[in-house]
N, C-alpha and C positions, 0 to 999 in steps of 0.2 A: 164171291159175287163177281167179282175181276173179271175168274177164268172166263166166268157161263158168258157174262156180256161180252169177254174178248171172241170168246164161240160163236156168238153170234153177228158181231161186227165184221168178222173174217166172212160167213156164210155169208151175210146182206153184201160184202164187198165182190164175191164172186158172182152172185147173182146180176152185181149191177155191170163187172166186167163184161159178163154175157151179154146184158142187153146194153154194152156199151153209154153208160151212164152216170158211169164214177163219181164226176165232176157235179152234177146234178145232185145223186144222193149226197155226196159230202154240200151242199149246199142246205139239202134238207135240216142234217145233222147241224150242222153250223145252228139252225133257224130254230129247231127242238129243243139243242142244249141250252140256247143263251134261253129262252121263251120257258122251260122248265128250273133255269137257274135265277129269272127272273122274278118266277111267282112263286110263293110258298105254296100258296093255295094248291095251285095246280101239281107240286111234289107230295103233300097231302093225300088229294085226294089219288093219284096214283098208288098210293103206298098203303090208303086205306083197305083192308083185307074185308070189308062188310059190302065194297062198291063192285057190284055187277063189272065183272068182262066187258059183256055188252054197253055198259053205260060208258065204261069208259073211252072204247072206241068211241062212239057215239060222241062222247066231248071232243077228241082228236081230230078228228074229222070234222068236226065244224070250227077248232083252231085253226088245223091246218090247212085239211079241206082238198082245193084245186090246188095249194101253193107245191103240196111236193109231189114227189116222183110215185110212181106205180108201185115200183119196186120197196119203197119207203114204207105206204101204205101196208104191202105186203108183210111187212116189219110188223106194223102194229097188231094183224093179224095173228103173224107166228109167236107173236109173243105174248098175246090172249088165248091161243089155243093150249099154250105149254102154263099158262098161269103164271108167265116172267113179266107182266107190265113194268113193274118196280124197278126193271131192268131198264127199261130206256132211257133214261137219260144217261147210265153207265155206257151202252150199247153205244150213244149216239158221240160218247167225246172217245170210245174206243176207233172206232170207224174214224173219227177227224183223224186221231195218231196213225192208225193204220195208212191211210189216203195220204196223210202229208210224208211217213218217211218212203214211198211207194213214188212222190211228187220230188222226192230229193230238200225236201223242209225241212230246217233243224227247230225244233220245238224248245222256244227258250221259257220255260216257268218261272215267273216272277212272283212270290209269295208279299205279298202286302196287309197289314193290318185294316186298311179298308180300300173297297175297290179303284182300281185304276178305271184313271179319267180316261175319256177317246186319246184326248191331247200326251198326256204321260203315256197312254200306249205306245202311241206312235213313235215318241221321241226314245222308249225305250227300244222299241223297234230299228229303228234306224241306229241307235248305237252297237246293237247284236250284231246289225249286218257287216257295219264294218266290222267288228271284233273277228266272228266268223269268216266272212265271204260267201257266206250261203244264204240260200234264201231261207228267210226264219218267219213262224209263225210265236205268238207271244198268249201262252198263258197263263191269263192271272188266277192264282189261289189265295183266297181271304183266310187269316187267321189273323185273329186278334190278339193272339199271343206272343207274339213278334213286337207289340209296343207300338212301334216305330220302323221309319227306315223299309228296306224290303232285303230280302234272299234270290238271289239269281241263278237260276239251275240248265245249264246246257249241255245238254248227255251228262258226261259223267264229272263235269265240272261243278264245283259251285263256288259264290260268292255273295258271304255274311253281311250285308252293311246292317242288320237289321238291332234297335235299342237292345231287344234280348242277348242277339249272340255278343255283343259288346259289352255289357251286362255280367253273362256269363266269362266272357276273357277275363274281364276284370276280376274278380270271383277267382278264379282258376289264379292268376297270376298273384293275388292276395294269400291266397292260400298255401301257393308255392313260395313266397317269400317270408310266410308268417312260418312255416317249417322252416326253411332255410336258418333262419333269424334262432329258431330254438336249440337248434346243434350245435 
């Protein structure tokens, strides 16, 4: 599912280079993801296989409407005509990463057991930046599995503080001394 939504975030990203736009569709995307990571409903009924093409645009268009771009719109389009709606919201946080490593943005993912506030954003924001020097965009992944605490992921770094993975050290370190102990 990745690839297909990375295929298409790449295509919508050329078509917006063309019509010089970039900056606007990733605006859109921005307004999609959070607006479809926000409502179950609306991931629902996208993903429902019984709900008309047609209707579905039809709801999109009166969410989004005048708010975005042509070329967006266009989106919604191509991705009713191929039967990939279920895609967009894939489509629409592909196109952010696309646009942001294109912008020079290093993407810091911040895994948290439940979502980050505006305020903890920010302030994990501004710690990235110094860490980095770059300019960093920050996003959060919810898993509830993690307990506690959060995981810090930039390119190819990461950093544990989260209940689980301490959990797990502990665990591991027990285990390797309860052997130890037996030889």
């Amino acid at each position: 599912m990745n690839r297909a939504a990375l295929r298409y975030a790449k295509a919508i990203l050329n078509l917006a280079k063309d019509a010089n736009t970039t900056k606007e569709v990733n605006n859109d995307m921005l307004l999609i993801s959070s607006t479809i990571d926000e409502s179950k409903e609306l991931k629902t009924f996208l993903d429902n296989p019984i709900s008309k093409a047609e209707t579905k645009i039809n709801v999109l268009h009166r969410l989004f409407g005048s708010k975005i771009n042509k070329t967006t719109n266009e989106l919604f389009k191509l991705l009713a005509a191929n039967k990939r709606l279920t895609l967009l919201p894939f489509v629409a946080k592909q196109y952010i990463q696309i646009f942001d490593k294109l912008q020079g943005v290093e993407i810091a993912k911040v895994t948290t057991a439940i979502p980050l506030t505006d305020d903890l954003k920010e302030k994990v924001l501004a710690k990235v930046k110094t860490l980095t020097n770059k300019e960093v965009s920050v996003e959060n992944i919810v898993d509830e599995s993690i307990i506690g605490g959060f995981i810090l992921q930039i390119g190819d770094k990461q950093f544990d503080a989260s209940i689980s993975g301490k959990l797990n050290n502990l665990r591991r370190n027990f285990e390797t001394n309860h052997y130890e102990a037996k030889i």
